[in-house]
C-alpha positions as CSV (number, residue, x, y, z in Angstrom):
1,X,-29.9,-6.1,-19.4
2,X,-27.1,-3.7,-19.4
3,X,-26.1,-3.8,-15.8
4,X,-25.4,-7.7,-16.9
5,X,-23.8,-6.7,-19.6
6,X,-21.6,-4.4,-17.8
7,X,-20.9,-7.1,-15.0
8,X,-19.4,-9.7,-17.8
9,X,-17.6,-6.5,-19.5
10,X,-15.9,-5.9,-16.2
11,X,-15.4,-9.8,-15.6
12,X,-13.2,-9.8,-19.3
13,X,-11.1,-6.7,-18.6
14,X,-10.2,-8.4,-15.2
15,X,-9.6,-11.4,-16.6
16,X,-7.2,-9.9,-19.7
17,X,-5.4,-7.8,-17.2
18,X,-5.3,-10.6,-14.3
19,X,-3.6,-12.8,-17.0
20,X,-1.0,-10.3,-18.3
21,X,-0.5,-9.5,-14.5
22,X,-0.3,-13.2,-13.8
23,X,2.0,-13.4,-16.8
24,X,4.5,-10.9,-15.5
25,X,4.4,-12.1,-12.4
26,X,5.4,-15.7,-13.3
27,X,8.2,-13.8,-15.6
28,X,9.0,-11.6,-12.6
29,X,9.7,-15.3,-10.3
30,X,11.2,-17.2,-12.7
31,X,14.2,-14.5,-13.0
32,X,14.8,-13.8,-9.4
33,X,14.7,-17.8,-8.8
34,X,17.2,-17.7,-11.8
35,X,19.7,-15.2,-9.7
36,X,19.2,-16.2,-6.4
37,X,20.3,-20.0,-8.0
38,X,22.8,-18.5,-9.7
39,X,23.9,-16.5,-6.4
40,X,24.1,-20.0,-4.5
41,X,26.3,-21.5,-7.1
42,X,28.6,-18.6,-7.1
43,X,28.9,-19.2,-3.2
44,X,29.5,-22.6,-3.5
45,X,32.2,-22.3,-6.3
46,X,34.3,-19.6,-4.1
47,X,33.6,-21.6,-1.3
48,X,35.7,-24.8,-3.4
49,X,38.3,-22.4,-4.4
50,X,38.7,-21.0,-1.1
51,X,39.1,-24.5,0.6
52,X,41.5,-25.6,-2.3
53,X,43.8,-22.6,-1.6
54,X,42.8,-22.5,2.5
55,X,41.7,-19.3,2.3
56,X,38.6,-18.1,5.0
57,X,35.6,-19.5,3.8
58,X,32.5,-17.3,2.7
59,X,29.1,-17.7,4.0
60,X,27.0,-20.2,2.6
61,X,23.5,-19.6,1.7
62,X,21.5,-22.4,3.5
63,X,19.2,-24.0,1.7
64,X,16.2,-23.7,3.9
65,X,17.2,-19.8,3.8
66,X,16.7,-20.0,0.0
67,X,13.5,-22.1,0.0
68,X,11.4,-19.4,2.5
69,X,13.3,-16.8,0.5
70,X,11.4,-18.2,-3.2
71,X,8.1,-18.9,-0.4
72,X,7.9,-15.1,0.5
73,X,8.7,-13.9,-3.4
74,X,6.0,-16.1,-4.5
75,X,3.7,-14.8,-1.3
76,X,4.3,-10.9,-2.6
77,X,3.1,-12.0,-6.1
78,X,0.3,-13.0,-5.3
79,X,-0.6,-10.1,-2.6
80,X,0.3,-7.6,-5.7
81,X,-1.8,-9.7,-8.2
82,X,-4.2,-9.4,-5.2
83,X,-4.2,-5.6,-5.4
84,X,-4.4,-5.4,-9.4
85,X,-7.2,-7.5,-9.2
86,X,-9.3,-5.3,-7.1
87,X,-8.3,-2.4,-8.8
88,X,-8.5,-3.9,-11.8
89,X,-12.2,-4.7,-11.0
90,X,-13.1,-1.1,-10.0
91,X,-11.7,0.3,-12.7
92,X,-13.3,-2.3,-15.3
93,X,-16.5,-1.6,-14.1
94,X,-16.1,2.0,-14.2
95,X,-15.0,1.1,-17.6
96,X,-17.5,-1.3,-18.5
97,X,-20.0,1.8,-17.5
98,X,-18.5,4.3,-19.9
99,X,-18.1,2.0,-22.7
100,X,-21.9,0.4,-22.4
101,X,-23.6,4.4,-22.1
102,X,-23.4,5.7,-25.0
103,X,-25.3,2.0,-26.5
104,X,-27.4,2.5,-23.5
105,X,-28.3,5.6,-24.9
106,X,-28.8,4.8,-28.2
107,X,-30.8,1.6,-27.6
108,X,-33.0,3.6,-25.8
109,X,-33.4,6.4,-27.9
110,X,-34.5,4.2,-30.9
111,X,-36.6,2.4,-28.3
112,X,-38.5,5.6,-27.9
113,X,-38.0,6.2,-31.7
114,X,-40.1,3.2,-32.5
115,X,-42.7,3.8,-30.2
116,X,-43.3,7.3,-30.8
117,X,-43.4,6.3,-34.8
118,X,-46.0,3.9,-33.7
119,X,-48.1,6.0,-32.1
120,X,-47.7,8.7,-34.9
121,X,-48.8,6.4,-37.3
122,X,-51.3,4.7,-35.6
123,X,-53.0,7.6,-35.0
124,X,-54.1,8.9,-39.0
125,X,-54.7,5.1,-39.2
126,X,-57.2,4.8,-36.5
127,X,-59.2,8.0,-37.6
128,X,-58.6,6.8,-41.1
129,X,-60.1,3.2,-40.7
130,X,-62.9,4.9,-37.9
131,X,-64.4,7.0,-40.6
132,X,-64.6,4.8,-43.6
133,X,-66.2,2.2,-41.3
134,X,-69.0,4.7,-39.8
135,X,-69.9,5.8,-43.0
136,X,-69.7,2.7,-44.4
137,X,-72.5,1.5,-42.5
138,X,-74.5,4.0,-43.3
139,X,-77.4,3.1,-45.4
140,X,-78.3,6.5,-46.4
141,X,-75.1,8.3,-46.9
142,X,-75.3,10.4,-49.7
143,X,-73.1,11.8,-52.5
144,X,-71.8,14.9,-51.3
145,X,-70.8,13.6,-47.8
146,X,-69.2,10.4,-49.7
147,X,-67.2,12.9,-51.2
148,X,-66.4,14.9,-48.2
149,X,-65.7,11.1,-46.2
150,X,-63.2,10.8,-49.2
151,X,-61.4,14.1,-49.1
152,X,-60.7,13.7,-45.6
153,X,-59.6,10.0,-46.0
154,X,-57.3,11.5,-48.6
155,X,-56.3,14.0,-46.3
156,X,-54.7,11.7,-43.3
157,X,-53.3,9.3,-46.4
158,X,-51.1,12.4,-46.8
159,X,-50.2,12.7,-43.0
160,X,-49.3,9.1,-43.4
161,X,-46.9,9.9,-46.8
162,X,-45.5,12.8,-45.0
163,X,-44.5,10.4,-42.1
164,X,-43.2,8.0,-44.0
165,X,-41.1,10.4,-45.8
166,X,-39.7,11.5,-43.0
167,X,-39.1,8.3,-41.4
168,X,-37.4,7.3,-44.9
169,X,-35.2,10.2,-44.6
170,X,-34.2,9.6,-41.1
171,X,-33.6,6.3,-41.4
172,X,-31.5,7.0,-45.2
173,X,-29.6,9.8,-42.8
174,X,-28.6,7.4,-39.5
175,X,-27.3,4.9,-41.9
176,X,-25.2,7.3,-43.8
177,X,-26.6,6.3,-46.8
178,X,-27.3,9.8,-48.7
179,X,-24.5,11.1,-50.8
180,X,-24.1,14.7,-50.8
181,X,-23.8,15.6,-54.8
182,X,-21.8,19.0,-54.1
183,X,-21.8,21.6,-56.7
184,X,-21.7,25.3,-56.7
185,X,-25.6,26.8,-56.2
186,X,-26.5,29.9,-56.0
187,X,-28.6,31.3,-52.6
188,X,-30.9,33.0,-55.5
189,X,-32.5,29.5,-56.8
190,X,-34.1,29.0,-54.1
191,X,-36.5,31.6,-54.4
192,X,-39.2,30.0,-57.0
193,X,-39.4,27.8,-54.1
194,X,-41.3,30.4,-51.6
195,X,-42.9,32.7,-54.9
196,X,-46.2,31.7,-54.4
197,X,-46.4,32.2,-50.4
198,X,-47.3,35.8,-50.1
199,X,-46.8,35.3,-46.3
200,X,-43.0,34.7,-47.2
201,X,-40.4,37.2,-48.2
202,X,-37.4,36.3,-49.5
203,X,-34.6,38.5,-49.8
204,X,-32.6,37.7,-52.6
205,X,-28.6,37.4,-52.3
206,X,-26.2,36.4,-54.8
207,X,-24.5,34.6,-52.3
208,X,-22.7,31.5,-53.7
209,X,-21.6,28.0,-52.1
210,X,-20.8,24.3,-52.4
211,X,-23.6,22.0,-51.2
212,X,-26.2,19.7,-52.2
213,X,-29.1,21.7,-53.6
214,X,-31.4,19.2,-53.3
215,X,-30.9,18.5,-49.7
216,X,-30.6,22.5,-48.9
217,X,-33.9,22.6,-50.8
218,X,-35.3,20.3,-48.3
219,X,-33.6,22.2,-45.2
220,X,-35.1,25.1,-46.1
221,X,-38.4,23.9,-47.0
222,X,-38.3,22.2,-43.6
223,X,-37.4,25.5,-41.9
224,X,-40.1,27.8,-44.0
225,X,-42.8,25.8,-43.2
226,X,-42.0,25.1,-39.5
227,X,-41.9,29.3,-39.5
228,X,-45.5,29.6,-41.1
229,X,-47.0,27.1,-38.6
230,X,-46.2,29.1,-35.7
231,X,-46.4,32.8,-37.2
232,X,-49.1,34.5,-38.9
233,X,-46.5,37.3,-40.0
234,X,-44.3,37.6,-42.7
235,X,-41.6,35.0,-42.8
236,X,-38.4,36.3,-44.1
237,X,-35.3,34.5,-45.6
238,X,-32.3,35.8,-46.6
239,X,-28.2,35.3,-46.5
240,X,-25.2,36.5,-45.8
241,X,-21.7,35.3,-45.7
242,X,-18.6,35.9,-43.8
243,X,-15.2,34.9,-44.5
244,X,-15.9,30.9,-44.5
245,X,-19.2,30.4,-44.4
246,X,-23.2,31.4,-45.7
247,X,-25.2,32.1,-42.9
248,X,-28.9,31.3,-43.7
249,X,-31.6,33.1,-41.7
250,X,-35.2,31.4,-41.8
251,X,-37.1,33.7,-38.7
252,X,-40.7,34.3,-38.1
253,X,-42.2,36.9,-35.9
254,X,-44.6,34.4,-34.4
255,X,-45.4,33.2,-30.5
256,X,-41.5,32.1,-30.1
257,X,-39.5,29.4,-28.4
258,X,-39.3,29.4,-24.3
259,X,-35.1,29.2,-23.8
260,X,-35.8,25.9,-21.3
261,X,-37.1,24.1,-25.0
262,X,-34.7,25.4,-27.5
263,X,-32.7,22.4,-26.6
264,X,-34.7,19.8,-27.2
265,X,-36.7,20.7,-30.4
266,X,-34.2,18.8,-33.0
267,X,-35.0,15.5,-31.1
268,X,-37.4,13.2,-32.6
269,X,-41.1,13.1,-32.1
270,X,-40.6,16.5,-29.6
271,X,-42.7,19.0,-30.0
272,X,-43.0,22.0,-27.5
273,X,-45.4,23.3,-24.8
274,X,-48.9,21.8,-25.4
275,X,-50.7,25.2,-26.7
276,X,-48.8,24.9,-29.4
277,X,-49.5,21.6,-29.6
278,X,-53.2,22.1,-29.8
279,X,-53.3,24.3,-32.8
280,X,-50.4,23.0,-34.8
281,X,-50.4,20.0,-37.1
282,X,-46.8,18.1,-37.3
283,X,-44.7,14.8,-36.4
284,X,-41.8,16.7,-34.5
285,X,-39.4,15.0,-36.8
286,X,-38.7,18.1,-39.1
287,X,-36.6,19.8,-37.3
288,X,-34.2,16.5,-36.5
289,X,-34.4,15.8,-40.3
290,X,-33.1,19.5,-40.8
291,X,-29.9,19.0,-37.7
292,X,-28.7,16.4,-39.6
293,X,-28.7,17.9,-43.0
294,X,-26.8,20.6,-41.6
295,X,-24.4,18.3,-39.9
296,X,-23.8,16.5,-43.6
297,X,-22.8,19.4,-44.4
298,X,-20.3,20.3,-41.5
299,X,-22.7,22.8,-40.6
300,X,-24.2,24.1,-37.5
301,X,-27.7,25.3,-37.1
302,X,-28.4,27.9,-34.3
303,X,-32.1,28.9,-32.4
304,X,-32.7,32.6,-31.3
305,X,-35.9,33.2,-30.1
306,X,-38.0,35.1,-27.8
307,X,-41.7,34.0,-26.5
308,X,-43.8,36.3,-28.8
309,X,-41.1,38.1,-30.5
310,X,-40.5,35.1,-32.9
311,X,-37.7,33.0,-34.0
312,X,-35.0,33.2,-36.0
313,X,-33.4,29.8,-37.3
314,X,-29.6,30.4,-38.8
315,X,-28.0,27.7,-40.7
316,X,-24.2,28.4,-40.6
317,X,-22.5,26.3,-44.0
318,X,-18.7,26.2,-45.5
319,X,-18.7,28.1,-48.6
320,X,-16.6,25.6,-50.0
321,X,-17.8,22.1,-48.6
């Protein structure tokens, strides 16, 4: 599809730039016919004048002259339109390339978007649907495991809200459509958020900035939790600030992140190495939701980590937003 596409992108910039060249190039003969007529009258006029007074006549441009003269301009035209034209298809499709990549890209990306979100939620559905119908058919089921058939039905319906959520919030995010409601907040109100975790510390700060607390309330939540999943350690959280901006720390003293990943793990749907995979619940879409809350806020979110060391996740804001 888009190598078409690039093929009739290339075939338009050829055809704008053939026409102006074609343009010019008409403009270009039409003025040199203009002078070299103009040169032939002048000849013939001195050559009157002359014979009126006897004088030595001039040469006289022959016509034939002036005919292979206009044939030859007209025959470099074209070889020069020639030469645009094969540059200018080059270069279009180089062009064409360029321009068409970064769609490519994104086409492909929410390609991948959709069919990762279908898988995701296909999944809970599948077990979901699966249980109810085994037990359903079971003429003898009894109270207690009705009840526990129900609790874990209610327990993928909540996998399912949480995706959902997040899919809402990525989707309200690409299409710009959350408004930041800046006001000065205080680093210290986040901390009823994390009271009731004894795993997580947070170091209060008086630290002040302009953001939108609910949004930072998310971020953190999003970074907090991604800590506790892969650390059975404390979690700490604290801030500091330097000249222009709060610097957020979120790290965990867990099984870490291998350098080759670090790049990758605010993508959508990516989760690392498969041992964590196996013993850690999650859509990989927390992380991404997290990047682009921080890029709201002209941000910049930075990954230090070593493989069981632990991570430490630093959210670099504006004071004033």
């Amino acid at each position: 599809m888009f190598e078409s596409a690039r093929i009739k992108l290339t075939a338009w910039y050829c055809l704008i730039i053939m026409a102006i060249s074609l343009a010019f190039s008409l403009t270009i003969y039409q003025m040199m016919n203009v002078e070299l007529q103009r040169f032939a009258r002048n000849q013939r006029f001195r050559l009157e004048r002359k014979v009126e007074f006897k004088l030595p006549p001039p040469p006289v441009i022959d016509p034939e002259v002036l005919a292979e003269t206009q044939q030859r301009i007209i025959v470099v035209l074209l070889g020069v339109n020639g030469i645009i034209l094969v540059f200018s298809a080059t270069l279009g499709y180089f062009l064409a390339g360029r321009t068409l990549s970064p769609i490519k890209k994104m086409v492909e990306e929410q390609k991948r978007f959709i069919d990762d979100a279908s898988h995701e939620i296909r999944t809970p559905l599948t077990a979901l649907k699966t249980n109810l119908e085994v037990n359903l058919r079971d003429p003898n089921l009894k109270l207690n495991e009705a009840k526990k058939v129900i609790t874990e039905s209610v327990e993928e319906t909540n996998k399912l809200i949480l995706l959902s959520n997040y899919l809402l919030n990525l989707s309200r995010l690409d299409q710009n459509k959350i408004k930041l409601q800046l006001e000065t907040i205080k680093f210290n109100q986040f901390k009823s958020l994390f009271s009731k975790n004894q795993r997580i510390k947070f170091i209060s700060s008086i630290v002040s900035f302009t953001a939108d607390k609910s949004q930072i309330q998310e971020l953190l939540t999003i970074l907090v939790d991604n800590a506790l999943k892969y650390s059975q350690k404390t979690v700490k959280v604290w801030a500091k600030t330097n000249s222009k901006n709060i610097i957020i720390h979120v790290k965990d003293y867990g099984i870490g992140i291998d350098q080759k990943e670090i790049p990758h793990i605010f993508e959508r749907f990516y989760r690392v190495d498969s041992s964590r995979n196996k013993t850690v619940a999650g859509y990989g879409l927390g992380l991404s939701i997290a990047r682009q809350i921080v890029d709201l806020h002209h941000g910049q979110i930075v990954v230090k980590s070593q493989l069981n060391r632990g991570t430490d996740f630093q959210v670099h804001l504006p004071i004033k937003n």
